[in-house]
N, C-alpha and C positions, 0 to 999 in steps of 0.2 A: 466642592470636592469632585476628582472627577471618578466617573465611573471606573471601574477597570471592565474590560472587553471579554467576556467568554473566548475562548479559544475555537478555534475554527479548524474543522479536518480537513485536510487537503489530502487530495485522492491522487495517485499516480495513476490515470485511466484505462491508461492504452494496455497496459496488460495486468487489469483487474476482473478474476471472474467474479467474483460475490458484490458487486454493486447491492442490489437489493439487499443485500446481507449488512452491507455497511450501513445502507441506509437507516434502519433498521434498528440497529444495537447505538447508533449515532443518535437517531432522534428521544430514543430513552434517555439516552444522559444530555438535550438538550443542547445539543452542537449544532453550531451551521454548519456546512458540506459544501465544501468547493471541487467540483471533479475538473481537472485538466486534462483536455485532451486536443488531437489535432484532427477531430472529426467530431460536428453533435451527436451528441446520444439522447436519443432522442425518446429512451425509457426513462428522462430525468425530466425531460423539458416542462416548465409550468409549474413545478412541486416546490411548496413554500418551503424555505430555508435551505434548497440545493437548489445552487449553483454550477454552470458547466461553461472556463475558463476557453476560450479558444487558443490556440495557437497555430505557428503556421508547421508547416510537414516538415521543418527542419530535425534532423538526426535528434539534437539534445535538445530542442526547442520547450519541451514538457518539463523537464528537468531543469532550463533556466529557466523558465516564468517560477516553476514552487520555489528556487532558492530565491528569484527574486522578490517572491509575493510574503512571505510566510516569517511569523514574529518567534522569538523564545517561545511563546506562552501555545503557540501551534500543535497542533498533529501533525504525521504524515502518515499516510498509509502506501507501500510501493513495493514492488516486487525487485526494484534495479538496485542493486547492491552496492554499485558506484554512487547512485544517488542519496542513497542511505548513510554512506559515509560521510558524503559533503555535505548531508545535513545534520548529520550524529557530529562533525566537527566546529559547526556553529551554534550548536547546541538544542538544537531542534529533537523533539521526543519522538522517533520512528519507529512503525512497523510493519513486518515483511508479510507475506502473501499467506502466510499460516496465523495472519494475528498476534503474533508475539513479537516481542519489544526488541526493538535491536540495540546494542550498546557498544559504546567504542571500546570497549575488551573482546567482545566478543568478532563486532564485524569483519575483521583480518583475516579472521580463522573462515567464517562464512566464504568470504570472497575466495579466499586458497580453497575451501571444499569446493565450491562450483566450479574455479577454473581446474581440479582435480578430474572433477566429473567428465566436464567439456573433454579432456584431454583423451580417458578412459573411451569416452563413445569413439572420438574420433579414431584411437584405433582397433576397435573395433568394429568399425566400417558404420556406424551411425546407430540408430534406433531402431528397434524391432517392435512396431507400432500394434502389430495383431498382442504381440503381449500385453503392450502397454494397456491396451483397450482393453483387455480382458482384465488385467488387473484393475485398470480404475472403477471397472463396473461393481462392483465386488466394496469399494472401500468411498465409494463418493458421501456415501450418507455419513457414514463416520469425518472422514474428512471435513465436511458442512460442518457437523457439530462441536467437533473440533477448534474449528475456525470462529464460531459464533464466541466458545467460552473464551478462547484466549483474545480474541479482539473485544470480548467485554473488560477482562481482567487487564487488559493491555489501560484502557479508557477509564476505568476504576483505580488502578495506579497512578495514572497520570493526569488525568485533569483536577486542579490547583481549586480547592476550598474557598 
């Protein structure tokens, strides 16, 4: 009889802030951890059951090694929204930078908000960064904890019995 394989997280690296966070809520529910990226990271290197996937510095090179690498039975975790769809249409269970589950009802509407956003900064002549800063200072902890519970709940929905 053969075994069936745990499911494996595969990480979208390159624009991941909560590594350690993943790490973390990942090794409780007993996942390996595949981070892909096109530079080591080298706050992973040596740690039993994560793994860091090289690729080369091509534009989509991250995003074709996960679709190439990653089964039904997988995670993702990614912040690229384009990514997210092509692998919500092969049926792969993804989720976005706040830990929450993305779904192919949903991701359409995602992708038109951000390209909304984008559109919005740009005419208004870009980003006003002393804001931003000031805001993020004020809501990081909430956001942290935030992220922990939905990327548990996210992991607790979907890894298969």
């Amino acid at each position: 009889m053969d075994m069936i394989q745990p499911p494996r997280l595969w990480v979208d690296a390159d624009a991941c802030a909560y590594k350690e966070e993943l790490i973390e809520i990942a090794k409780r529910h007993r996942l390996e951890i595949t981070f892909v990226s096109n530079a080591p990271i080298k706050s992973i290197q040596n740690r039993k059951g994560i793994d860091n996937l090289l690729t080369n510095k091509d534009f989509d090179a991250v995003d074709d090694q996960i679709l190439k690498s990653v089964s039904s039975l997988d995670l993702v975790w990614t912040a690229d929204l384009g990514l997210a769809k092509k692998l919500l249409d092969i049926g792969v269970k993804v989720c976005g930078s706040q830990g929450k589950a993305y779904s192919l009802d949903g991701i359409g509407e995602a992708i038109a908000h951000r390209n909304l956003h984008m559109l919005l900064r740009e005419e208004q002549g870009g980003l006003n960064h002393k804001e931003i800063s000031k805001r993020g200072k004020s809501t990081k902890a909430r956001k942290m904890s935030d992220f922990k519970s939905e990327f548990h709940n996210f992991l607790v929905n979907n890894i298969q019995k």
